[in-house]
N, CA and C atoms as a LAMMPS dump frame, in Angstrom:
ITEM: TIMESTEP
0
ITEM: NUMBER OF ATOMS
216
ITEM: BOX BOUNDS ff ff ff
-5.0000000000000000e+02 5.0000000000000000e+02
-5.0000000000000000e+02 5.0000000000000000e+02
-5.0000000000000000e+02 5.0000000000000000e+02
ITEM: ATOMS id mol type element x y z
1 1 1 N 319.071 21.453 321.595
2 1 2 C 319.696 20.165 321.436
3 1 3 C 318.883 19.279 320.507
4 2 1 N 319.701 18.073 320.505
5 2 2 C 318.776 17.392 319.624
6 2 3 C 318.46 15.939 320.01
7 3 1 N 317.576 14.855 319.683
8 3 2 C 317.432 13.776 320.177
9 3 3 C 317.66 12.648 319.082
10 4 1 N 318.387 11.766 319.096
11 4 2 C 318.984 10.656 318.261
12 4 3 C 317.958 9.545 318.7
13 5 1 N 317.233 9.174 317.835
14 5 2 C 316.095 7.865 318.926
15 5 3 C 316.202 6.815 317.811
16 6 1 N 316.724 5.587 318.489
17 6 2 C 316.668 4.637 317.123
18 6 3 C 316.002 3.34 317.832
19 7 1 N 315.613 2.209 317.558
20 7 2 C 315.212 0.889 317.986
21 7 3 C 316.09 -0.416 317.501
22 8 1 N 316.756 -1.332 318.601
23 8 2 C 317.285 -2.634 318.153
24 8 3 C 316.8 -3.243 317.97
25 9 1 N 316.535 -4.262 316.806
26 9 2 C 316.256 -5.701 317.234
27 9 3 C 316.655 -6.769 318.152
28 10 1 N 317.959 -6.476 318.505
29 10 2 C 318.943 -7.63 319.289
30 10 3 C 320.278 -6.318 319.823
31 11 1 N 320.507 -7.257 321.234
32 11 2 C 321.885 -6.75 321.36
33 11 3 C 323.203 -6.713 320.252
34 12 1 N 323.64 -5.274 319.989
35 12 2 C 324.576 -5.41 318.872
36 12 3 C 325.71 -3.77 319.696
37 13 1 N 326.628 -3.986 318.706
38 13 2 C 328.118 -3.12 318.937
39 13 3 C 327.496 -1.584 318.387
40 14 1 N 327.303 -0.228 318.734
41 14 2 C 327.017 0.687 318.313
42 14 3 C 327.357 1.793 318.123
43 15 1 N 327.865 2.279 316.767
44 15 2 C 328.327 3.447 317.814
45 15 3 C 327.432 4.857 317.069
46 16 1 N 327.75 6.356 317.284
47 16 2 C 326.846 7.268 316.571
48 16 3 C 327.958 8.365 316.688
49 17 1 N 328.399 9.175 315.404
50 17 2 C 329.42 10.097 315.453
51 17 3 C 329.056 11.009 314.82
52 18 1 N 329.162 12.149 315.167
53 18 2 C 328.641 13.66 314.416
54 18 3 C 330.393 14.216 313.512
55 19 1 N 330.185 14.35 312.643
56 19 2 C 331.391 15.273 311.169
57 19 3 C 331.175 16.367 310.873
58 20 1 N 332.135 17.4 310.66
59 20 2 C 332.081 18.171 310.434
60 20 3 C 331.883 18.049 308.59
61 21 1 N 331.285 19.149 308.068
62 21 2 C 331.463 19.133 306.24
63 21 3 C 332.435 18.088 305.718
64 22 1 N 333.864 18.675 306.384
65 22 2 C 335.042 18.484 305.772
66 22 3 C 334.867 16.771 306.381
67 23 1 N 334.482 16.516 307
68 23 2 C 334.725 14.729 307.245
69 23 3 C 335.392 14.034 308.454
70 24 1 N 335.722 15.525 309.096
71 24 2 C 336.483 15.557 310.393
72 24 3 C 335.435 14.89 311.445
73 25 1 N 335.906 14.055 312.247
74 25 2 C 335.065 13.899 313.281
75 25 3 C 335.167 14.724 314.795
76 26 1 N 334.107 14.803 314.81
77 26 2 C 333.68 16.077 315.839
78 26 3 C 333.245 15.662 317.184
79 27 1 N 333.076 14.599 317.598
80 27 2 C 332.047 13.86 318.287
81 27 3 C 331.733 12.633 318.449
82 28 1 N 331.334 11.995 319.35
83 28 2 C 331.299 10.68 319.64
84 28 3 C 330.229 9.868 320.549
85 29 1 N 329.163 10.457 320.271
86 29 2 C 327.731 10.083 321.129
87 29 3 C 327.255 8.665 321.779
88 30 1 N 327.711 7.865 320.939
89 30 2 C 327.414 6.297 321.197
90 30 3 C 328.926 5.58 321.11
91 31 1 N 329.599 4.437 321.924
92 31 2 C 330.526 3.817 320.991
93 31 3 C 330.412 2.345 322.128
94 32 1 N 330.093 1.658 321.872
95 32 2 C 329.614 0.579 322.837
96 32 3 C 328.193 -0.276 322.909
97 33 1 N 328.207 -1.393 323.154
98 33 2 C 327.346 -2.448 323.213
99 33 3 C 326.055 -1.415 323.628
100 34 1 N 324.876 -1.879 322.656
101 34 2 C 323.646 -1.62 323.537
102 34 3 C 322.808 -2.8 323.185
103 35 1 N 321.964 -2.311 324.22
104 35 2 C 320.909 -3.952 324.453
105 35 3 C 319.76 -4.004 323.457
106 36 1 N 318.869 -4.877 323.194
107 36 2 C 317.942 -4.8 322.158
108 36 3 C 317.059 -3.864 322.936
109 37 1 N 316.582 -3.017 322.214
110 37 2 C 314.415 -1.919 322.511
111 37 3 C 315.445 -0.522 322.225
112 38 1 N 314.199 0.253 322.334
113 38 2 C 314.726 1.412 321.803
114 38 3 C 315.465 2.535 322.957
115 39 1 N 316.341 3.441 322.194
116 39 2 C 317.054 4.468 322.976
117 39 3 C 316.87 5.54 322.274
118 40 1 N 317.484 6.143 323.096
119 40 2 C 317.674 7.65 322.48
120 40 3 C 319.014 8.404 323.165
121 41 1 N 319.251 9.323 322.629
122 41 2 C 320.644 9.53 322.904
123 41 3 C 320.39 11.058 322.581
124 42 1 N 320.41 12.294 323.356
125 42 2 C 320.371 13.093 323.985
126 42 3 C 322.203 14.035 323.878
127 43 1 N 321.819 15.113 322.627
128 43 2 C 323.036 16.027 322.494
129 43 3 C 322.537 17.47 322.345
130 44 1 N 323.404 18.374 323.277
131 44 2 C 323.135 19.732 323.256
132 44 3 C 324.102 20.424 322.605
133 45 1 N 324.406 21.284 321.692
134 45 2 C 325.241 21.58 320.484
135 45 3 C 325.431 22.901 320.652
136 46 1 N 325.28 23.336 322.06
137 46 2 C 325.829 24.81 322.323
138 46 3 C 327.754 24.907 321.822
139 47 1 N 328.518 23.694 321.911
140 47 2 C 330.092 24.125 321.371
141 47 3 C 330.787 24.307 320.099
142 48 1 N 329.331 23.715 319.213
143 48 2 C 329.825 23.575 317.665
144 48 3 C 329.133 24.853 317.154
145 49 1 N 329.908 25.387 316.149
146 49 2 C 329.551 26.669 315.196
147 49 3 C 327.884 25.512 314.098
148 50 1 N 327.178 27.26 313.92
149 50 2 C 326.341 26.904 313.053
150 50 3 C 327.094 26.334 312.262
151 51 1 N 326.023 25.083 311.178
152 51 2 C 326.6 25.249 309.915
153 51 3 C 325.734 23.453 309.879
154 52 1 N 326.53 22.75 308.303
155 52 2 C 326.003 21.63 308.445
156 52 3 C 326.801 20.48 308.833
157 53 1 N 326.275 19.458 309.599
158 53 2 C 327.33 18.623 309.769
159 53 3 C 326.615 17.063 309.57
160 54 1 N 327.022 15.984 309.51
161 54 2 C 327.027 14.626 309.522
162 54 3 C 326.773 13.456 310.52
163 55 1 N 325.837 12.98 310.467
164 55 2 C 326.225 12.23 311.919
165 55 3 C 325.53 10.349 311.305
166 56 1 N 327.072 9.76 311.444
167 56 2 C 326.865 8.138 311.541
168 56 3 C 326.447 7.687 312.049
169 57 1 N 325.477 6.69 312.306
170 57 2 C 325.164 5.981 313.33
171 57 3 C 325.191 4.438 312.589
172 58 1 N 325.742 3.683 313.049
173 58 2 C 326.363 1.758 312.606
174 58 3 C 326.476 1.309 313.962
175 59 1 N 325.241 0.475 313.191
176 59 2 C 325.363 -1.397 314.178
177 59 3 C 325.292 -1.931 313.013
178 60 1 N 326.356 -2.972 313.332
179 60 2 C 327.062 -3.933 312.743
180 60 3 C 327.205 -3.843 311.333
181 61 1 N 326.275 -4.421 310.413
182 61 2 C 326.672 -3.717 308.973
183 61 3 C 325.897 -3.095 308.479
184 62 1 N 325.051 -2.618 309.525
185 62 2 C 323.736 -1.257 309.251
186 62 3 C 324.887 -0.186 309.149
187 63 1 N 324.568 0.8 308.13
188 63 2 C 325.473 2.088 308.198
189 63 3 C 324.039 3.131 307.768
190 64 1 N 323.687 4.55 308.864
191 64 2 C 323.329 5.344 308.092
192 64 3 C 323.958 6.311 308.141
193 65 1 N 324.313 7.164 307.133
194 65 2 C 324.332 8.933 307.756
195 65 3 C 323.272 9.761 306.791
196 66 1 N 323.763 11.223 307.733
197 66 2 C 322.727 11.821 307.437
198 66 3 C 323.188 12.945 307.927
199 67 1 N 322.296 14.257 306.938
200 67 2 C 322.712 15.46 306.977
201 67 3 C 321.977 16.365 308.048
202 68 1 N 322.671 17.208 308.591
203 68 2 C 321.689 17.642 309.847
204 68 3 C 322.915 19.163 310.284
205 69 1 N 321.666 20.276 310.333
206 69 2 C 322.03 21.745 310.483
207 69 3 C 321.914 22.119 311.96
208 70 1 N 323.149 22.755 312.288
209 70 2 C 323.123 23.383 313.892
210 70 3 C 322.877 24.87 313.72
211 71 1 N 321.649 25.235 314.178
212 71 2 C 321.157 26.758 314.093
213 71 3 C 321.114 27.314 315.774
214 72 1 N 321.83 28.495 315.7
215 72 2 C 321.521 28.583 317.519
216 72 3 C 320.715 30.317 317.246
């Protein structure tokens, strides 16, 4: 599995979504208020095929993504 660990400054709207290549969304890890200090968010990826996929993570008009490989 893998561990998503990010830090707030302030309570804000969040959410974190894993894509397939194609842009499809696959997943939905975060989608709701979190409080300000840090989290982590905890996914085990035994249902998705190897390969590479995408994962968003946006609070408010923070946007990152980022590329990330499922090897089993």
């Amino acid at each position: 599995g893998t561990s998503f660990n990010f830090s707030l400054p302030y309570g804000v709207f969040v959410t974190l979504k894993i894509f397939n290549i194609l842009g499809e969304e696959v997943d939905v890890l975060v989608s709701g208020y979190l409080p300000r200090g840090n989290h982590k968010v905890y996914r085990n990826f035994v249902d998705l095929a190897n390969g590479v996929y995408l994962y968003k993570f946006q609070a408010n008009d923070f946007v990152q993504i980022k590329k990330m490989m499922v090897i089993k």
